[in-house]
N, C-alpha and C positions, 0 to 999 in steps of 0.2 A: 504494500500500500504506500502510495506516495507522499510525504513528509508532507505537513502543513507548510506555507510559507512564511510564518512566523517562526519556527522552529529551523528553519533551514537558513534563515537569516540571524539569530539568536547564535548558530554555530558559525558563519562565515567573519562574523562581526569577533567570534571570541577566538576563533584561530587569525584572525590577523593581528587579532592585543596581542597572541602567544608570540607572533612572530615579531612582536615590535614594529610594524607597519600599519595600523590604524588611523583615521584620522574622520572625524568627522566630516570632514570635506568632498569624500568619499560616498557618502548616504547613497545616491542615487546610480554611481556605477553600480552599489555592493546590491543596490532594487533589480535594474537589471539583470545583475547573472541571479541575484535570487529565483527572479522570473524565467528563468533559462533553463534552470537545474530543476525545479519545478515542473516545469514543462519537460523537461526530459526523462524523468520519474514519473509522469502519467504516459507518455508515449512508449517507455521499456514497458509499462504493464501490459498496455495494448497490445503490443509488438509479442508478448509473447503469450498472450489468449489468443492472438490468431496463428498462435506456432512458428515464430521465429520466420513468418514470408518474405524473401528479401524481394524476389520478382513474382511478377503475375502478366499475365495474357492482357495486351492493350489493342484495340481496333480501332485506330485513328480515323479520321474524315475520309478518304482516300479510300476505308473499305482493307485496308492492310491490318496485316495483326502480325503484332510482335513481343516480345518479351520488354518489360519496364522493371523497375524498381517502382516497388509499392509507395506509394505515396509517405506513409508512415517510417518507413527505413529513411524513405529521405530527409524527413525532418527528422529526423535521430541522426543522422551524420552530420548535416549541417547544424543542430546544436550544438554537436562533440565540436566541433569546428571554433563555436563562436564563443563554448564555456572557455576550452582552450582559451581562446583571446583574452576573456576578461581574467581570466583564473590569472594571468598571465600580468594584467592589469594591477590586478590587485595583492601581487605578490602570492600566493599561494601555492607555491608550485616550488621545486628547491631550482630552478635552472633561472624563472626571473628573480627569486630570493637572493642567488647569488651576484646578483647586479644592483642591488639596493642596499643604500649605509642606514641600519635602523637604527631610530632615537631609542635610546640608554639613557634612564638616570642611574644607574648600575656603575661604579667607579671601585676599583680593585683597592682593597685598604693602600698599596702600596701607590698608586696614584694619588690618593687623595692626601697620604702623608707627604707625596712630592711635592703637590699642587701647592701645600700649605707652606713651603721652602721660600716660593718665590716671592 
């Protein structure tokens, strides 16, 4: 069953404190991928009540018929696509983690007895 979106926002919001990248500045990207992830936990249910169908039998105008991708596979890949993106955004992920200096008020006793030298 797919997470409520309060709850899925309640964790995005408390693994970025973890990660020292939060900011409320942020509210409305972190809305977006909330709604993204959301959407993509009602569409994995679907996807596999109708048994995992990645193609189906299409009869376009023209009277031909061919194999597609199920409507639903496709917005489950282009979500994976765009959570990717924000996930990406909003630090959650260790490969953008590793490109961002997070705020620290965290100071090693050995720094702070330095800091007090000068």
């Amino acid at each position: 069953m797919a997470r409520q979106k309060t709850t899925i926002k309640k964790q995005v919001i408390q693994n970025m404190k973890d990660l020292g990248v939060y900011k409320p500045e942020y509210r409305t990207t972190i809305d977006i991928f909330v709604d993204m992830v959301h959407q993509y936990e009602i569409f994995s249910e679907q996807f596999a009540e109708q048994g995992y169908r990645v193609e189906e039998e299409y009869t376009n105008k023209a009277g031909a018929t061919n194999m597609r991708k199920t409507p639903i596979y496709s917005a489950i890949e282009k979500l994976r696509m765009d959570i990717s993106t924000y996930s990406n955004l909003l630090c959650l992920n260790p490969k953008s983690l590793e490109k961002v200096t997070t705020e620290s008020n965290n100071t090693s006793k050995l720094a702070s007895v330095l800091s007090k030298l000068e």
